[in-house]
C-alpha positions as CSV (number, residue, x, y, z in Angstrom):
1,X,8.4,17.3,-1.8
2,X,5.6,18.3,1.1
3,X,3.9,14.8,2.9
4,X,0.5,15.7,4.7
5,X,1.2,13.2,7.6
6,X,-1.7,12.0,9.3
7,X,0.0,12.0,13.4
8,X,-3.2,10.1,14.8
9,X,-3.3,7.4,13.1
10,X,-2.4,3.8,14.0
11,X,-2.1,2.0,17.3
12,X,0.1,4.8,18.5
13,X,-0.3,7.9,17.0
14,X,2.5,10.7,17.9
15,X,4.3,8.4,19.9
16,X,5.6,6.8,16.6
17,X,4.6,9.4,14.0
18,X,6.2,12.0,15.4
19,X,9.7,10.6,16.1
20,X,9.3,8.7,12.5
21,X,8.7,12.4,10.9
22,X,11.7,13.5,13.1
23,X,13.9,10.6,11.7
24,X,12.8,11.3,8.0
25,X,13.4,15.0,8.4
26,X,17.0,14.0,9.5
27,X,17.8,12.4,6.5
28,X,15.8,14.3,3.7
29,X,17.2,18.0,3.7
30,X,15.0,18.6,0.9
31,X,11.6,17.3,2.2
32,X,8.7,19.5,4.1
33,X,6.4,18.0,6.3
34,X,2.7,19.0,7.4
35,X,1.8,17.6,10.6
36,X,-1.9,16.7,10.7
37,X,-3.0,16.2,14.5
38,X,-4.9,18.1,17.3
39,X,-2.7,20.9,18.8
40,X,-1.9,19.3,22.3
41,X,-0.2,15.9,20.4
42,X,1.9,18.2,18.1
43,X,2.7,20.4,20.2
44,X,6.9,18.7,20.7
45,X,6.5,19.4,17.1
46,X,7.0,22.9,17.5
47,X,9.6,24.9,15.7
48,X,10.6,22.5,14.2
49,X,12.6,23.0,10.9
50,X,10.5,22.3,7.5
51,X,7.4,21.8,9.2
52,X,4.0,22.9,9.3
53,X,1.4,22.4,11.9
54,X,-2.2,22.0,10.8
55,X,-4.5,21.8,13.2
56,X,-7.5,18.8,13.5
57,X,-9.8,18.4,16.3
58,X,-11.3,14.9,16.3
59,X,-9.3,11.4,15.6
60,X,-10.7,8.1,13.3
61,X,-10.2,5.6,16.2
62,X,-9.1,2.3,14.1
63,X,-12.3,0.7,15.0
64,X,-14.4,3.4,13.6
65,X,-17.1,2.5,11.0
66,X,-16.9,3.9,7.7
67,X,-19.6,6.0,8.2
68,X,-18.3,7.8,11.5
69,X,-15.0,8.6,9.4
70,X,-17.4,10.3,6.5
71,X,-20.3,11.4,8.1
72,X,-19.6,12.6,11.9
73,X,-15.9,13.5,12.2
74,X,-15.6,16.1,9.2
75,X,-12.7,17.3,11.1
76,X,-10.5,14.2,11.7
77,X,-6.7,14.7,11.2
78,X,-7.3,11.9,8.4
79,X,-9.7,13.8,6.4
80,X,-7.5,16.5,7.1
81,X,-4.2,15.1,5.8
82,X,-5.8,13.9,2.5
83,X,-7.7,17.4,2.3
84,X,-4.2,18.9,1.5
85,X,-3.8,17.2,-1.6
86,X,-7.0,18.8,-3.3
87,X,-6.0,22.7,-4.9
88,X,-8.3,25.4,-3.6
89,X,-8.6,26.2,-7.7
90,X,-7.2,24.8,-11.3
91,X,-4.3,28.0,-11.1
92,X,-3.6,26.5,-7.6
93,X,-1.2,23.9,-6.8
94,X,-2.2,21.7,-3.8
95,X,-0.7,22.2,-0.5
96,X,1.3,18.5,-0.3
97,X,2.5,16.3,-2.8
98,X,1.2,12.9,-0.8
99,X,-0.5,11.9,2.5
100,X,0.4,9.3,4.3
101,X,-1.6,8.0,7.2
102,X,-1.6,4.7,9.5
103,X,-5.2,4.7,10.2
104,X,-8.3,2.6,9.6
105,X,-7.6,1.3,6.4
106,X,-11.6,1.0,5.1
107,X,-11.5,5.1,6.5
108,X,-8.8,5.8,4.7
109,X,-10.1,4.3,1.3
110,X,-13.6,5.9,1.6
111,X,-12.4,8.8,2.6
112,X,-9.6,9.0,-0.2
113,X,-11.9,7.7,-2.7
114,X,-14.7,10.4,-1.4
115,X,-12.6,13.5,-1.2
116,X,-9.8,12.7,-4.4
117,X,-12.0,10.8,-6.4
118,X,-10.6,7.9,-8.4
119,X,-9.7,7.7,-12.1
120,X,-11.4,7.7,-14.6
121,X,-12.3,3.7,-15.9
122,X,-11.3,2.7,-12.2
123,X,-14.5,1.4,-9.8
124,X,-12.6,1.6,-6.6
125,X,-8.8,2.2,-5.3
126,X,-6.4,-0.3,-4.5
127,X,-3.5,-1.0,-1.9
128,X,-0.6,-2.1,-3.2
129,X,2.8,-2.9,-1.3
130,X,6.2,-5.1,-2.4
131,X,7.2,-8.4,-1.0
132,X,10.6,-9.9,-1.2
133,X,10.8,-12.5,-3.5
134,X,13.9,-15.1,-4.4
135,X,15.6,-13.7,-6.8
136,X,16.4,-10.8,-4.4
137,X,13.7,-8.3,-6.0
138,X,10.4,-7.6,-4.8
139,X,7.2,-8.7,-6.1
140,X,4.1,-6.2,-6.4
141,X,0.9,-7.7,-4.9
142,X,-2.8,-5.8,-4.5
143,X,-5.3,-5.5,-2.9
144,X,-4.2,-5.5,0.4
145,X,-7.1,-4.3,2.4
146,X,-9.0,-1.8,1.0
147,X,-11.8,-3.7,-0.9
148,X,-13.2,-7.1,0.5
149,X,-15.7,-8.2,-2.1
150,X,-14.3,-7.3,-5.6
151,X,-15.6,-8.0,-8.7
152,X,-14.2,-9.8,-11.8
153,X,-14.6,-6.7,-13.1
154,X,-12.0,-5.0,-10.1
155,X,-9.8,-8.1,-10.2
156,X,-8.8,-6.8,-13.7
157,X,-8.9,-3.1,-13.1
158,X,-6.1,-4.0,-10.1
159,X,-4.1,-6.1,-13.0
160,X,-3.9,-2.9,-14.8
161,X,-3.4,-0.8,-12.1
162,X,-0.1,-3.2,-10.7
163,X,1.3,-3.6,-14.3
164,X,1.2,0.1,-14.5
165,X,2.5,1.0,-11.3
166,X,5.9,-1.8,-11.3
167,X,6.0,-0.6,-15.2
168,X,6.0,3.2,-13.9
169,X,8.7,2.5,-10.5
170,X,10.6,-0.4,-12.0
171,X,10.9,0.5,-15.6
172,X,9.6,-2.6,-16.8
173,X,7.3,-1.8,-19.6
174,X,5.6,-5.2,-19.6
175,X,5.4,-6.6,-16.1
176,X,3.9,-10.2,-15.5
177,X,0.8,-10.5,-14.1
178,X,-0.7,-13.8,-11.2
179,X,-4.0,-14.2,-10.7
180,X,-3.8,-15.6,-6.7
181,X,-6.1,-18.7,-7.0
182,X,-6.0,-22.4,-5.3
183,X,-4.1,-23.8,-8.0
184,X,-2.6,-23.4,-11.3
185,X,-5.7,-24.9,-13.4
186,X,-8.0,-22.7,-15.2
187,X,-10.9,-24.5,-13.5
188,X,-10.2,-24.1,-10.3
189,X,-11.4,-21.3,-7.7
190,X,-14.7,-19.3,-7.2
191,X,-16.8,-18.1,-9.9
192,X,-15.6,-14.1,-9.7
193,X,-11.6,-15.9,-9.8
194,X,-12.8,-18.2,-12.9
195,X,-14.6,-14.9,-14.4
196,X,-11.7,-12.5,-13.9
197,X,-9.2,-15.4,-14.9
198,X,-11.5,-14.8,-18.3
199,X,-11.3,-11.2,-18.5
200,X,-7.7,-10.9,-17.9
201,X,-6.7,-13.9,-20.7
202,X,-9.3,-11.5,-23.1
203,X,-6.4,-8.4,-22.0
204,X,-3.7,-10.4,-22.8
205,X,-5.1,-11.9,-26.3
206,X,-5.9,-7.9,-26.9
207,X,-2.4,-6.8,-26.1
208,X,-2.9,-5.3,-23.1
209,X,-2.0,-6.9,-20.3
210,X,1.2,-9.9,-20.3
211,X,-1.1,-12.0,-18.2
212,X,0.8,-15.4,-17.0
213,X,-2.4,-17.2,-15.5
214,X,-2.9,-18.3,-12.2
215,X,-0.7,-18.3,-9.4
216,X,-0.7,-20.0,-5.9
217,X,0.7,-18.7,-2.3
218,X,4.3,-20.0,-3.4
219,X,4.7,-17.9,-6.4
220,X,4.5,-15.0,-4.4
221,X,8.0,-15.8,-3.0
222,X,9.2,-17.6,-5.8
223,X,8.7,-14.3,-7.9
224,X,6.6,-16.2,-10.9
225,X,5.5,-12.9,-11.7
226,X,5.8,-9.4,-11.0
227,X,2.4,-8.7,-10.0
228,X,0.3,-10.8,-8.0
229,X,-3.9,-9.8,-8.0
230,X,-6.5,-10.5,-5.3
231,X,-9.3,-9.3,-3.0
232,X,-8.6,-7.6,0.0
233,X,-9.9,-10.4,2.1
234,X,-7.3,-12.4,0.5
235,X,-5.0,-10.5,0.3
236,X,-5.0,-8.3,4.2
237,X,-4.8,-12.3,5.2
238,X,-1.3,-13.5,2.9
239,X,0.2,-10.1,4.0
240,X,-0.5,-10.5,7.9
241,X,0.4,-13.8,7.5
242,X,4.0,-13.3,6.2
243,X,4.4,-10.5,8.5
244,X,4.0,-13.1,11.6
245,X,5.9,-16.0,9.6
246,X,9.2,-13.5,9.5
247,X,8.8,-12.7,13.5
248,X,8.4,-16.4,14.1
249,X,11.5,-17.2,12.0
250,X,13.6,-14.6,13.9
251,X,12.7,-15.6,17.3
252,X,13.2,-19.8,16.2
253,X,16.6,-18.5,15.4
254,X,17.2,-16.3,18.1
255,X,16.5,-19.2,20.9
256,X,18.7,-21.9,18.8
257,X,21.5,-19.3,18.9
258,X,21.1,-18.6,22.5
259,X,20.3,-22.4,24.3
260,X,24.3,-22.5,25.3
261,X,27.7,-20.7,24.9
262,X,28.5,-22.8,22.1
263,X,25.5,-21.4,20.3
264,X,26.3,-18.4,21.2
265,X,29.9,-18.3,19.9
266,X,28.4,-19.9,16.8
267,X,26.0,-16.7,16.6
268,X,29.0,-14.4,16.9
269,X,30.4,-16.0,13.9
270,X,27.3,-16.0,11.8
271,X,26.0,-12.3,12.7
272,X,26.6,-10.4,9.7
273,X,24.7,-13.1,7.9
274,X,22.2,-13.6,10.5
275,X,21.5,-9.3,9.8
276,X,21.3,-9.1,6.2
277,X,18.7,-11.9,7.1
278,X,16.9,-9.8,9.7
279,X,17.2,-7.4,6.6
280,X,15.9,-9.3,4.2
281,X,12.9,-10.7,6.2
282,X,11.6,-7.8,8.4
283,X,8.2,-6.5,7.1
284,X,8.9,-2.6,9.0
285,X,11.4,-2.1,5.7
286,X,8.7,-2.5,3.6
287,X,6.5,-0.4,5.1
288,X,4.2,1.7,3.1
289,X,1.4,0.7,0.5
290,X,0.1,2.6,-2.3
291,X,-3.8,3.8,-2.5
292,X,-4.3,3.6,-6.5
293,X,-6.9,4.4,-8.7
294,X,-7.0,7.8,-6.7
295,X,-6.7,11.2,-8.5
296,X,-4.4,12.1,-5.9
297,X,-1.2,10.1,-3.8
298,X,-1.8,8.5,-1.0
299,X,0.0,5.7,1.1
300,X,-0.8,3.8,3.6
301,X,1.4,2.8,6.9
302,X,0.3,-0.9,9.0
303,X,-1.5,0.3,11.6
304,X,1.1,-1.2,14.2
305,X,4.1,0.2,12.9
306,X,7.0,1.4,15.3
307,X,9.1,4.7,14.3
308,X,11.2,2.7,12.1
309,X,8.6,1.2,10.0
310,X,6.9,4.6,10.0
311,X,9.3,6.3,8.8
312,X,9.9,3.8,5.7
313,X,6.6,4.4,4.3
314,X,7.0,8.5,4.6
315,X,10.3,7.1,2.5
316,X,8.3,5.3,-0.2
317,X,5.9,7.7,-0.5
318,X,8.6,10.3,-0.7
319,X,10.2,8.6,-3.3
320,X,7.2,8.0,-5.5
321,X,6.5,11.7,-5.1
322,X,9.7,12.7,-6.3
323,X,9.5,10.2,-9.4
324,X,5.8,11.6,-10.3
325,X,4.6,8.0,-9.9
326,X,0.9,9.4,-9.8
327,X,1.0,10.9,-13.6
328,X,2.8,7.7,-14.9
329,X,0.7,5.7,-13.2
330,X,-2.9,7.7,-13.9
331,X,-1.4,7.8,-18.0
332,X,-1.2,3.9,-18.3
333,X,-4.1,3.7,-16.6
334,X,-6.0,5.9,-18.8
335,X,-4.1,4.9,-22.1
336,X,-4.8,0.7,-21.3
337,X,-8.6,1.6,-20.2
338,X,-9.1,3.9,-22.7
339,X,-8.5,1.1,-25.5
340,X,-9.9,-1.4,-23.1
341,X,-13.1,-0.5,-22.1
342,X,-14.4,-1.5,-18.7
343,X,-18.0,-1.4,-17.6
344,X,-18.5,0.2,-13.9
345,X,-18.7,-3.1,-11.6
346,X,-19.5,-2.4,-8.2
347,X,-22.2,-4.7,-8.6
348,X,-21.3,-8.2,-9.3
349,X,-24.6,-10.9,-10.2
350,X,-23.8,-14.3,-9.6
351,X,-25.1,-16.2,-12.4
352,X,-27.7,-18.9,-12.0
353,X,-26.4,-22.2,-10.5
């Protein structure tokens, strides 16, 4: 498997990427990497083993518009990375199997969606990332980020999309879908949440979809289904959220451990639980979300991640490399849409009041 590896991205660029890439290399014998930066920040890169060195001369700064990214900085090591999953010809194969990048998410999707293209039947690509759940499994959530305002109409393509991608890496052929709304009851939330609740109960009663109904915050913990759909907005806002509800539960637990030597002896005792906690709870393991929709594999690292996290998302996306999670995925896609035909919807009209 060869990664295109975005080095600039994120709040720290090399200084985590590089180390992360070392790490990976360390424990995937089989893997090649291609290291996507400007010359001078590779350069303690060099010679190493299973790695190639492509050269880009300008950065997407996190807090680049969209339009910088696309229009003015052709040469970013972003537009680079992604650029190595395109063949030069049909007889060609493309120079990396995935990219992976921890960059300005909105860059990354415009630039992915620009330069890949998405799938056919599919309006606009969509993060999606795991969650731990109760029952010790994970539950699949999306959009995380990449699309704000979503239509009805996206709502449902990212039910497809999640169903097809937990159906392709879990192996369950008929996943359970949430819609993430302010309570259970069909007449609650916005119109585009009442409208998609619609058009995702019309997938079920066709066969497509194994559409539960609405969902709330809870259920995404609780494991009620295996998918959970929402916008960006919403969803960027639950994820960050759990992220800084984890940290806060490890430090509360960290000071009542340490206020004495009693607590402190009691700590001893309870450490192996208190790490398979740590485990369970840290957001860095589950590092590394999925860009889908795209004719091509791309993940996407939080933008704050240390070498460890980093390194966990260049082990997701190696892993859904190696299991050719892209054609499963893009062949449910196509099969479901193809017998479910969706209009294009990147224009949504509110209805008259």
């Amino acid at each position: 498997m060869r990664i295109a590896v975005d080095c600039m991205g994120g709040d720290h660029g090399p200084s985590v990427t590089l180390p992360a890439c070392k790490a990976f290399l360390a424990t995937h014998p089989q893997a090649e990497l291609l290291l996507v930066g400007t010359a001078e920040a590779l350069a303690p890169a060099v010679g190493w083993a299973r790695c190639t060195q492509v050269t880009a001369t300008e950065v997407v700064a996190m807090d680049d518009p969209v339009d910088v990214a696309l229009r003015r900085k052709k040469d970013s090591s972003m537009r680079v990375a992604i650029s190595q999953l395109k063949s030069a010809d049909e007889q060609s194969p493309a120079l990396a199997d995935v990219c992976v990048s921890a960059g300005n998410t909105g860059a990354l999707m415009a630039l992915a969606r620009y330069l890949l293209k998405t799938v056919d039947g599919i309006d606009r690509p969509a993060i999606a990332s795991v969650l731990p759940n109760e029952h010790g499994g994970f539950t699949t959530m999306l959009d995380l980020g990449a699309n704000v305002d979503c239509t009805p109409e996206h709502l449902l393509q990212f039910a497809v999309m999640g169903s097809a991608l937990v159906a392709a890496v879990d192996g369950r052929p008929d996943p359970t879908v949430g819609l993430l709304n302010i309570g259970s009851e069909v007449i609650k939330g916005s119109d585009v949440i009442k409208r998609a609740g619609d058009l995702l109960r019309a997938a079920a009663a066709g066969g497509h979809l194994n559409y539960h109904g609405n969902v709330e915050g809870n259920d995404i913990f609780e494991g009620t289904t295996d998918v959970v759909v929402c916008d960006g907005f919403v969803g960027n806002v639950a994820l960050k959220t759990t992220e800084g509800l984890a940290h806060a539960l490890s430090q509360f637990i960290r000071e009542e451990f340490t206020r004495n030597w009693w607590t402190k002896l009691a700590a001893l005792v309870a450490l192996p639980v208190l790490k398979r906690f740590r485990a369970r709870v840290d957001p860095r393991g589950y590092n590394g979300a999925a860009l889908l929709g795209l004719r091509g594999l791309v993940f996407k690292s939080h933008g704050g991640a240390d070498a460890y996290a980093f390194e966990r998302a260049l082990v997701r996306a190696h892993d859904a490399a190696r299991n050719r999670l892209l054609d499963q995925v893009r062949g449910r896609i196509v099969d479901t849409l193809q017998s479910m035909p969706i209009q294009p919807a990147d224009e949504f009209v509110r209805p008259a009041a």
